[in-house]
Structures are given as C-alpha cells and as structure tokens.
N, C-alpha and C positions, 0 to 999 in steps of 0.2 A: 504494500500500500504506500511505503514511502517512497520507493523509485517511480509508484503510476502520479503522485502526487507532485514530487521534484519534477516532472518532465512538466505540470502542467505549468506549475510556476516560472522554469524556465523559460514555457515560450511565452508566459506573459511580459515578465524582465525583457526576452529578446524584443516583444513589439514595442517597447518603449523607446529602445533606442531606434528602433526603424521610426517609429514616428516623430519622434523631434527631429530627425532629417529633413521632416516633410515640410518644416516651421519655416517660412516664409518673412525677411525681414521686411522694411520698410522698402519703398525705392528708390526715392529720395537716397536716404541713407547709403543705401548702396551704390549709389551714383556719385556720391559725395566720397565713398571710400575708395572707389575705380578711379577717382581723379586722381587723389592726393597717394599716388605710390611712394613710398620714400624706400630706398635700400640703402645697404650697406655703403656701397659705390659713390653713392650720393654724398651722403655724410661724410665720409672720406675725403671726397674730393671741396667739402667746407673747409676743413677742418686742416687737410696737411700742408697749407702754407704758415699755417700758424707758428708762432715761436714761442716754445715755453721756457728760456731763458731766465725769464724772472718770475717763473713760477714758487710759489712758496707754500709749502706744506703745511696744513693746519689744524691736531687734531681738534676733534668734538669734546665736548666735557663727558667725563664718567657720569655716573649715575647719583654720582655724593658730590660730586662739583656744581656750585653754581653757575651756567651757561650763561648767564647776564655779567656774573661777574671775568670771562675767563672771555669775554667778546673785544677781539683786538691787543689783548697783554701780549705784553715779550714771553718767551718759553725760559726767560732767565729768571726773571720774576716769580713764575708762578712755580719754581722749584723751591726757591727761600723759602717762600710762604709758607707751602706746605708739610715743610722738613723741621 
C-alpha cells in the first residue's frame, strides 16, 4: 500500500513542477528584460581601462564595533584605541 500510495504522490509532486512551466510572465516585462542584456563582456569592457592605483582597502566594522564611529578613521588609530 505504501509503494501504490508513493507512486500517487509522486506524480502529483511531478505535475507541479510541469505546471509552473506553464506560468506565463508579464510582456511588458519580458520585453523590458530582452532589451537590457548585460554580460560578462560588457562589464568588462567598462571597467578595464580603469586604474586602481589608489585604490584603498577598507574593512567593515565587526559586530562589537561601532560602524559610525570606525567611518573614515586611520587603521593607526583604531589599533591604540582598542588595545
């Protein structure tokens, strides 16, 4: 009785996903996301004249640090402080 019962339920699980296949978006929308394709390639080709020479690394505050107070300090400073 449990394998005639599992097979029923299976195919009901299996029509569920055959039906939201069938779900049909906007068209609009869809027209709106056929236009604006962005790739990889694309991005790329923004991006790699760019120069990150004065790039400067910045962490984020832990979870015990205040983020208002840690916005903009020197990384010299906030070692004193917390030592």
């Amino acid at each position: 009785m449990l394998i005639v019962g599992g097979s029923f339920g299976l195919r009901e699980f299996s029509q569920i996903r055959y039906d939201a296949v069938k779900i049909k978006i906007d068209p609009e929308l869809e027209k709106k996301l056929k236009e604006n394709k962005v790739s990889l390639e694309s991005e790329y080709e923004k991006i790699k004249d760019s120069t990150f020479d004065d790039w400067k690394n910045i962490r984020g505050p832990r979870p015990w640090e205040d983020a208002d107070l840690l916005q903009g300090r020197n990384p010299e400073i906030l070692k004193t402080k917390t030592t």
